[in-house]
C-alpha positions as CSV (number, residue, x, y, z in Angstrom):
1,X,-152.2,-117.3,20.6
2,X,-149.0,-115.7,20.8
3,X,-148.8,-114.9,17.6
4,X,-151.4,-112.2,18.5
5,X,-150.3,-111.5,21.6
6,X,-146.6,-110.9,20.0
7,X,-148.6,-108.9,16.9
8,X,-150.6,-106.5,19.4
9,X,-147.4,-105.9,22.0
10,X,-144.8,-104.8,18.9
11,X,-148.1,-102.5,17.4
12,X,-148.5,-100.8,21.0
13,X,-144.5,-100.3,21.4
14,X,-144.1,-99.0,18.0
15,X,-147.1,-96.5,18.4
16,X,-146.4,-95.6,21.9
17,X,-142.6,-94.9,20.3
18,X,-144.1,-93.1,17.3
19,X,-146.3,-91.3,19.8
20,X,-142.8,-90.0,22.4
21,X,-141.4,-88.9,19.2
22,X,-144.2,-86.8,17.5
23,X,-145.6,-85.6,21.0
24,X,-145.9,-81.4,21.6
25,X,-146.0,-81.9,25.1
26,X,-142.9,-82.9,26.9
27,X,-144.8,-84.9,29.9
28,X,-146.8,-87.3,27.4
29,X,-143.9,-88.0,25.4
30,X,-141.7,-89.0,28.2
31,X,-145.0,-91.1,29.6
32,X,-145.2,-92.6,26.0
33,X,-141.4,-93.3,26.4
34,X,-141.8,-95.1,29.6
35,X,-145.1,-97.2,28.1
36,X,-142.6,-97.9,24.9
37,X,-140.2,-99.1,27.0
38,X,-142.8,-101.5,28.9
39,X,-143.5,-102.7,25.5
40,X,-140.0,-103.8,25.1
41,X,-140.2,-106.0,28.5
42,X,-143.2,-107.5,27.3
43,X,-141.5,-108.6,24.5
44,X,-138.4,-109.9,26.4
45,X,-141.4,-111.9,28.3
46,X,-142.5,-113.5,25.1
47,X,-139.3,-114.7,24.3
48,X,-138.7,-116.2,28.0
49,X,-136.1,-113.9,28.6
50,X,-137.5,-112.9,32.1
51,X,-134.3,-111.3,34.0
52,X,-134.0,-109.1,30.9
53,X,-137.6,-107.8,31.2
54,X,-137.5,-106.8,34.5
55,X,-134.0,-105.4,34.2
56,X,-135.7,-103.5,31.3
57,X,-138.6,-102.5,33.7
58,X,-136.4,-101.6,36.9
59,X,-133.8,-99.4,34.7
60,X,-135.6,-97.9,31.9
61,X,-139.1,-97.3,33.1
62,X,-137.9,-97.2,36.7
63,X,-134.9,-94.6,36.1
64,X,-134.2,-93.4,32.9
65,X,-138.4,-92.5,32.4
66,X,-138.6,-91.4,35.7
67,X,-135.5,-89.0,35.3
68,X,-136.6,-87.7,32.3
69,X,-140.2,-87.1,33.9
70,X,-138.4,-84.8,37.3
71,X,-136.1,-83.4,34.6
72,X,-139.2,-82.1,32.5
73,X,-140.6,-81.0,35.9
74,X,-137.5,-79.4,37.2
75,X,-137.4,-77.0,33.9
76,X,-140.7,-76.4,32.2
77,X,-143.0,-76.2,35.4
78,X,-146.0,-74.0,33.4
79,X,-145.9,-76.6,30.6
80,X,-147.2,-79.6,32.2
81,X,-149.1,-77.5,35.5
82,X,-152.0,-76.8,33.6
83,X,-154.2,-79.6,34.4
84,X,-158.1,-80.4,32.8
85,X,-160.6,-82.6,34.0
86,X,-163.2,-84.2,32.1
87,X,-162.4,-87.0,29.4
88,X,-158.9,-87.2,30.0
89,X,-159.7,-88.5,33.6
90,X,-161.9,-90.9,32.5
91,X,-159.8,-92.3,29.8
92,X,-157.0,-92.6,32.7
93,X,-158.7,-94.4,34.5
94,X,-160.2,-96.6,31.7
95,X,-156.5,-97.4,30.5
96,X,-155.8,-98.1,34.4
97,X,-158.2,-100.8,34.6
98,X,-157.0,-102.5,31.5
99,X,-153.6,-102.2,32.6
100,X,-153.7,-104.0,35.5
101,X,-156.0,-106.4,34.5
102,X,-153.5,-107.3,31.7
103,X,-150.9,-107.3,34.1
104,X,-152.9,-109.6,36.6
105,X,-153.8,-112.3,33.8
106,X,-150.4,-112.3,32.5
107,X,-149.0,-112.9,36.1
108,X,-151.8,-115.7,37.3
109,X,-151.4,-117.4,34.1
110,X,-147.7,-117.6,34.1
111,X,-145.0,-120.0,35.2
112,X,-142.3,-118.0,36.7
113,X,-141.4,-121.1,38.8
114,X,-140.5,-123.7,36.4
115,X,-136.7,-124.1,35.5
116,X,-135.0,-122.9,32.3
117,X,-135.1,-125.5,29.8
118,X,-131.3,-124.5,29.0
119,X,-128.9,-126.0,31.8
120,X,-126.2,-124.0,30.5
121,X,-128.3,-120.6,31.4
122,X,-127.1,-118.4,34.3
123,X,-128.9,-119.9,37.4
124,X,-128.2,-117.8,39.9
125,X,-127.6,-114.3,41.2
126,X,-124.4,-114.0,42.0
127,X,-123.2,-115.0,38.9
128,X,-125.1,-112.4,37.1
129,X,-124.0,-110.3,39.5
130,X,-120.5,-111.2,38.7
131,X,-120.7,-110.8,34.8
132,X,-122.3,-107.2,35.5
133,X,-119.0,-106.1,37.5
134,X,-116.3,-108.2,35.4
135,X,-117.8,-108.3,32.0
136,X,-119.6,-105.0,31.5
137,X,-118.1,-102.7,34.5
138,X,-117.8,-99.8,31.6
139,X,-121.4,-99.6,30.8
140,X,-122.2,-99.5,34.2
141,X,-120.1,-96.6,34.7
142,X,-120.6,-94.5,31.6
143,X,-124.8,-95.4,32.6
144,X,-124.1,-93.4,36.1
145,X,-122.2,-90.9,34.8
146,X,-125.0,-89.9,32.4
147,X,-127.7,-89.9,34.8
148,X,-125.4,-87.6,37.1
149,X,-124.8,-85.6,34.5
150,X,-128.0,-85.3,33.4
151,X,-129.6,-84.5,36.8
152,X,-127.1,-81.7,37.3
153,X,-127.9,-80.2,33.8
154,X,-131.7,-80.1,34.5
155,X,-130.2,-78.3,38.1
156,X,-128.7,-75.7,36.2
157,X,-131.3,-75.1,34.1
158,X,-133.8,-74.7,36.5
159,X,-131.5,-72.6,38.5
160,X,-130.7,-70.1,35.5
161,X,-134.7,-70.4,34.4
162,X,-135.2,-68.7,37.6
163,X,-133.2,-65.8,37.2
């Protein structure tokens, strides 16, 4: 069984990564983005590595996706304003259901209680939190500097857009 489950996850996050990269329209790339990047937390699931999957959820999909969605906003407001009903609606709310479903099976049938088999794993918080500010402090950094950077770029363009 998770043969198939692994076979179907790494076929959706390849096409929805295929899909970010061939899109026209900038919105539905980045939301392919952020569903490629779910892809890869799903896959950090199946290998038991559940801090990394929801560090993968909380940073990528959470801010990075998110930031490049207001970013797209800021700057090409007529491109993704133009809204149409019909079949797209219906297909959103389709791919909601199974969405949530999925995610409600996955998180009934799962045992986030039970300890890591590894006694030499990180147990706790604060020594994650420790490693994060002694081991990789630079990453850290250099990741705030480019969301600053890139929030004040998408600023400026909006800013000379509107001249």
């Amino acid at each position: 069984m998770t043969d198939v489950v692994f076979l179907v996850v790494s076929l959706l996050t390849v096409f929805f990564a295929i899909l970010a990269l061939e899109s026209r329209e900038l919105v539905y790339g980045a939301v392919a983005l952020s569903l490629s990047f779910l892809g890869a937390a799903a896959l950090f699931i199946l290998l038991d590595s559940i801090f990394i999957a929801i560090f993968q959820v909380l940073v990528y999909v959470g801010s990075i996706a998110i930031l490049i969605v207001f970013v797209i906003m800021l700057v090409r407001r007529d491109k993704w304003a133009n809204v149409t009903g019909g079949n797209e609606r219906i297909l959103g709310i389709i791919a909601a259901v199974l969405l949530f479903s999925t995610i409600t099976y996955f998180s009934l049938s799962s045992s986030l209680t039970s300890q890591y088999p590894n006694p030499t794993a990180i147990s706790n918080f604060y020594e994650i939190g420790s490693q994060l500010i002694n081991d990789y402090w630079l990453i850290l950094q250099l990741t705030g500097l480019a969301l600053a950077v890139s929030i004040i770029g998408a600023l400026t363009m909006a800013k000379f857009e509107n001249r």
